[in-house]
C-alpha positions in Angstrom: 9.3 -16.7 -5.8 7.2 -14.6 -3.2 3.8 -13.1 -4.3 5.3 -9.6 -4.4 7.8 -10.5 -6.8 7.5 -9.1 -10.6 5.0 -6.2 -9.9 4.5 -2.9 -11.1 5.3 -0.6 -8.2 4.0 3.2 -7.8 3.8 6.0 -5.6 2.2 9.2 -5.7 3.6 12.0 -7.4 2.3 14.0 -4.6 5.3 12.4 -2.3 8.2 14.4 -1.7 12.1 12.8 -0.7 12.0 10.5 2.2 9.1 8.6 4.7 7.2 7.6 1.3 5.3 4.0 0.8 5.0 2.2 -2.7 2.0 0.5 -3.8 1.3 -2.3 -6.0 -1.9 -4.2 -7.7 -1.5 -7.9 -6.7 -2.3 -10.8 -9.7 -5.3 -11.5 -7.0 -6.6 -7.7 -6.9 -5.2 -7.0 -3.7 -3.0 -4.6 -2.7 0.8 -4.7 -1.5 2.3 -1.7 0.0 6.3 -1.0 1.2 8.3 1.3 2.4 10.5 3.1 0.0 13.5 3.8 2.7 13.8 0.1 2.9 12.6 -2.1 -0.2 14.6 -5.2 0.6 11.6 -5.1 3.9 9.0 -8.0 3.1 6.0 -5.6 1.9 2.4 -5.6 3.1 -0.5 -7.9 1.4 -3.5 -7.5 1.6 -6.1 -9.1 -0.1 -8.7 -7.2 -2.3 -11.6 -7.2 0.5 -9.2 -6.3 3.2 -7.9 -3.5 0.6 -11.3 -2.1 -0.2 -12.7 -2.4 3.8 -9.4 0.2 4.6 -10.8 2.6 1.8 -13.8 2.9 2.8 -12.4 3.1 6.1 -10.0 6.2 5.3 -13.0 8.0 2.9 -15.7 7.8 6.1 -13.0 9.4 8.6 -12.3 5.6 10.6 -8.8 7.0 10.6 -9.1 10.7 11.0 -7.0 11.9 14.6 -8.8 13.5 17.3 -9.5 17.3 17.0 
């Protein structure tokens, strides 16, 4: 059994047909994240401080694309 098996996935219901990701709460309180065009992909783990460092990451603009 791998650490993404047996959880709750969601996505937002803001995505439209294709090129979405899933999202899931691991038992830990981290985060997995997959693609939805190809589930049977191992997913992404991340662990609940490495989760939380990339929101506050995305919220301050550590992301945002050149103007």
């Amino acid at each position: 059994m791998n650490e993404t098996d047996g959880l709750r996935w969601f996505k937002s219901t803001a995505s439209g047909g294709g090129g979405c990701v899933e999202a899931a709460r691991t038992a830990t309180g981290g985060m997995a994240i997959r693609d939805t065009k190809d589930r049977t992909k191992p997913a992404h783990v991340y662990t609940r401080d490495e989760w939380q460092a990339f929101v506050t990451g995305a919220k301050n603009g550590e992301f945002d694309l050149p103007a």
